[in-house]
BATI-262715 format. One record per atom (N, C-alpha, C): residue number from 1; residue in one letter; x, y negated, z. Coordinates in steps of 0.02 Angstrom, whole numbers, plus 50000, padded with zeros to 5 digits. Each point is the difference from the previous one (the first is absolute). Layout:
BEGIN
<pt NUM 'A' <X Y Z>>
...
% end
This chain:
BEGIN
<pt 1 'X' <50260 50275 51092>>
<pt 1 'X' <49950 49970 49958>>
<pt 1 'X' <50016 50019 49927>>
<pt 2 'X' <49957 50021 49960>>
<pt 2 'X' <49992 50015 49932>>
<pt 2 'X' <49971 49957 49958>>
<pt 3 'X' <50009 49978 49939>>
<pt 3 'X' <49965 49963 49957>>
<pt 3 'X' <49990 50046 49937>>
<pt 4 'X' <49931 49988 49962>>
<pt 4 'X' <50000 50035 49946>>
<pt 4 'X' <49951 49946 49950>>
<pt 5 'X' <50043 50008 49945>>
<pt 5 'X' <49967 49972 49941>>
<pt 5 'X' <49988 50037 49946>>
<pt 6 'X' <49950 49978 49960>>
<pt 6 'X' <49987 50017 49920>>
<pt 6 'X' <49991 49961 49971>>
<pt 7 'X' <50012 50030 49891>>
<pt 7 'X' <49982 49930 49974>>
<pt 7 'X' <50006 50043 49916>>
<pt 8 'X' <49976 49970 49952>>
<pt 8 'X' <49994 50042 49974>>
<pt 8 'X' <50006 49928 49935>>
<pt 9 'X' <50049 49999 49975>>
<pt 9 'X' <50024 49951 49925>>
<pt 9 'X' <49958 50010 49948>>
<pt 10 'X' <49993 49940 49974>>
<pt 10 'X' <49942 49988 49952>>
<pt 10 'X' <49993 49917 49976>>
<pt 11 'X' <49964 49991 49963>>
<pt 11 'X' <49987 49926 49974>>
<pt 11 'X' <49906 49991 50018>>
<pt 12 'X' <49999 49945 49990>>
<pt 12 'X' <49918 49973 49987>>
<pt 12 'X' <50010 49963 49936>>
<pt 13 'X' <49914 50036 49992>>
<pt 13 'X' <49987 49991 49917>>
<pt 13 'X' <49971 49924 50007>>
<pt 14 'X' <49983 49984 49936>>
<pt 14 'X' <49968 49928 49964>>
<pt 14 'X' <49940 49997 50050>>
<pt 15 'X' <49968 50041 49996>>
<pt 15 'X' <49937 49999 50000>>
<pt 15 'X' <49982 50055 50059>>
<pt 16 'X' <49937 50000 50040>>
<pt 16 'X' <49969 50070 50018>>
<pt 16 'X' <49963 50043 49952>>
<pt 17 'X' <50034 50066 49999>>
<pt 17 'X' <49977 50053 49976>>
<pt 17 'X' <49983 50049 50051>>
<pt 18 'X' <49940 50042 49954>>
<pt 18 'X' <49963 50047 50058>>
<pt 18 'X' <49968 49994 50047>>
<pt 19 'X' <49964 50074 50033>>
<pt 19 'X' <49949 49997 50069>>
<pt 19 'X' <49992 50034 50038>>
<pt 20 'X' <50074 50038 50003>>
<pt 20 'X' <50027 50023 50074>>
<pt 20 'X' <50035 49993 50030>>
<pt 21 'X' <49995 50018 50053>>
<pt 21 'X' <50055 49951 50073>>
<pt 21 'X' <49960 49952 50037>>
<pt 22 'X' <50032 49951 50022>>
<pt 22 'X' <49994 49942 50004>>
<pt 22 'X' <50025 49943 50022>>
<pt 23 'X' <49983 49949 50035>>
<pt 23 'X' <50050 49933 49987>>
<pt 23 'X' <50047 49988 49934>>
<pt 24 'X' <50065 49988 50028>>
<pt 24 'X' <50037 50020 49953>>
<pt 24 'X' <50019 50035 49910>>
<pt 25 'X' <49985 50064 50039>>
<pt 25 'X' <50005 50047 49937>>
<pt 25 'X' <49970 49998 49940>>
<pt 26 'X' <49957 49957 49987>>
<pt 26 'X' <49973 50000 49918>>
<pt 26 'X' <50078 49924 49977>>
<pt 27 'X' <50013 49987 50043>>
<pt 27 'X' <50080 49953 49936>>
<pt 27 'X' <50080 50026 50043>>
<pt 28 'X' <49994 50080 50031>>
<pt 28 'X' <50065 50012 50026>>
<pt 28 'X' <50005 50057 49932>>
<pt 29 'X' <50061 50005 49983>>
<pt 29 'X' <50022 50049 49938>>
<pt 29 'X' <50058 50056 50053>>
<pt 30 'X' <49978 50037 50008>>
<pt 30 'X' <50059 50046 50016>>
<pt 30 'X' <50060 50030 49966>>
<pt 31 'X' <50053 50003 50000>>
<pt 31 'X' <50053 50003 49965>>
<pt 31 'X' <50008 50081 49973>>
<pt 32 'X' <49957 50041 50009>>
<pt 32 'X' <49984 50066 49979>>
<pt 32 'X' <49950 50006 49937>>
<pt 33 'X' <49974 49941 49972>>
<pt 33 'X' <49947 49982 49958>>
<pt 33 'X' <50013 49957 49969>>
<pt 34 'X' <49938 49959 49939>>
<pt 34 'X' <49974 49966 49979>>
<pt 34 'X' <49931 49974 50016>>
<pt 35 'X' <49982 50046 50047>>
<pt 35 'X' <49921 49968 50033>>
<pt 35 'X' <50007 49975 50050>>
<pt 36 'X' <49948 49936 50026>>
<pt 36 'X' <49997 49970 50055>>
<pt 36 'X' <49993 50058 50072>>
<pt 37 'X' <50001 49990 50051>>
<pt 37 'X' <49982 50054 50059>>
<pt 37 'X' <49941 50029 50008>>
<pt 38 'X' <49945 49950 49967>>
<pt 38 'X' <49932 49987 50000>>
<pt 38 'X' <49974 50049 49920>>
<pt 39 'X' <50030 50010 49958>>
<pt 39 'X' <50009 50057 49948>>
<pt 39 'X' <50024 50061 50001>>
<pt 40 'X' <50028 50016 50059>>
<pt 40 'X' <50034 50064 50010>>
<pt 40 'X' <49931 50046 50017>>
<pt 41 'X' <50011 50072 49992>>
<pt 41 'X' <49953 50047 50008>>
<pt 41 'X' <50027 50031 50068>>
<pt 42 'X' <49958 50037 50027>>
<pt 42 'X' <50007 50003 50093>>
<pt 42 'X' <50070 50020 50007>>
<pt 43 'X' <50014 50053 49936>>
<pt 43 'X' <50060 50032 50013>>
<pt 43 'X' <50070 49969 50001>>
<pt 44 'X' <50009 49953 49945>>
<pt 44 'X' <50039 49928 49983>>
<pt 44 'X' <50003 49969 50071>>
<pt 45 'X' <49948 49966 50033>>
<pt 45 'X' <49963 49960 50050>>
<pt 45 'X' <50056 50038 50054>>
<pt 46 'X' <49972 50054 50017>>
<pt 46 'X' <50042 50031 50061>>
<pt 46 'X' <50061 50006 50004>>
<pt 47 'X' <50028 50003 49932>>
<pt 47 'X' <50064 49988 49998>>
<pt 47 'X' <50042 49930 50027>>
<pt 48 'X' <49950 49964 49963>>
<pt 48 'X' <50032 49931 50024>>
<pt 48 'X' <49994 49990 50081>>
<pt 49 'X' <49935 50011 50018>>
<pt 49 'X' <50003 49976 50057>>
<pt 49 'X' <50041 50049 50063>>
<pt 50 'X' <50007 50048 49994>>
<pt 50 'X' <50034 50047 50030>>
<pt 50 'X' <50081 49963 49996>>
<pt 51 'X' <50030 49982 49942>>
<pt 51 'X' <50070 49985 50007>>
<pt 51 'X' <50006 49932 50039>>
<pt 52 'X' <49954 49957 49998>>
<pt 52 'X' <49977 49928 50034>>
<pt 52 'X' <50001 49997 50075>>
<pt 53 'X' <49967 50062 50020>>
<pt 53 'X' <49979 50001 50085>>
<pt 53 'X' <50067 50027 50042>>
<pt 54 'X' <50019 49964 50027>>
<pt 54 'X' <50038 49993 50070>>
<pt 54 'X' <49970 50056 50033>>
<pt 55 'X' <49933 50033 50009>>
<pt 55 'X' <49998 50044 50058>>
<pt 55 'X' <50007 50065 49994>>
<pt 56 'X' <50025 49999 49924>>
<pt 56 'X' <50033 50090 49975>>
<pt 56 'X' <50057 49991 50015>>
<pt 57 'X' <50035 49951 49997>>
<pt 57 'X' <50076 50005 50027>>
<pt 57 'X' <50020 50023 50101>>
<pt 58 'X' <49940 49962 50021>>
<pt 58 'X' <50003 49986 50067>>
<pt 58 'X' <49951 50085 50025>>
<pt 59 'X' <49945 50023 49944>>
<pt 59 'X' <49988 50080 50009>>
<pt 59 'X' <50044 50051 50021>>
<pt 60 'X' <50060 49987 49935>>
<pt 60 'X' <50068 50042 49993>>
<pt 60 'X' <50046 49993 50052>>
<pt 61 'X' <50013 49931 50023>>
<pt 61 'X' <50030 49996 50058>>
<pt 61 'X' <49986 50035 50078>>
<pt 62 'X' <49923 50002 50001>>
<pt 62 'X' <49982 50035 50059>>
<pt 62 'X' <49985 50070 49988>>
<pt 63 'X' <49988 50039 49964>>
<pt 63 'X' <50017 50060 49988>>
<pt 63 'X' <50069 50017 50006>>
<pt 64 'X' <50059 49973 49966>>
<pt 64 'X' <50061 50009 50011>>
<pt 64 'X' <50019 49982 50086>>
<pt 65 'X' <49978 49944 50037>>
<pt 65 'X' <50021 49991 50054>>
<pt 65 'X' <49965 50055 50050>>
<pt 66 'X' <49945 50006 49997>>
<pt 66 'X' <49960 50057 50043>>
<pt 66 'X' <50018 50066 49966>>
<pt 67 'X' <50041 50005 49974>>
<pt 67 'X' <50010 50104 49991>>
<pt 67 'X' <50065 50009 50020>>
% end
């Protein structure tokens, strides 16, 4: 059995800022910035959420286990 996590450090702001993403992300601050998640531009955006997701870790794992 394997477990895989992500997570990606940061604060929440005062307030919601911005109007992309959603839930969350207009008061999550990512620790790569000063803008909310919901302020990031796609390219920012993908960044964050790419380091966040568990299923790039668990991608890498099955490429490595299947070759």
């Amino acid at each position: 059995m394997r477990f895989f996590e992500g997570s990606v450090p940061g604060r929440i702001t005062d307030s919601p800022r911005g109007t992309g993403g959603f839930g969350w992300d207009q008061i999550f601050i990512p620790y790569f910035t000063s803008k909310t998640a919901a302020e990031l531009d796609s390219r920012e955006y993908e960044r964050f959420y790419t380091e966040e997701k568990p299923f790039e870790k668990i991608r890498a794992f099955l490429e490595e286990y299947n070759s």
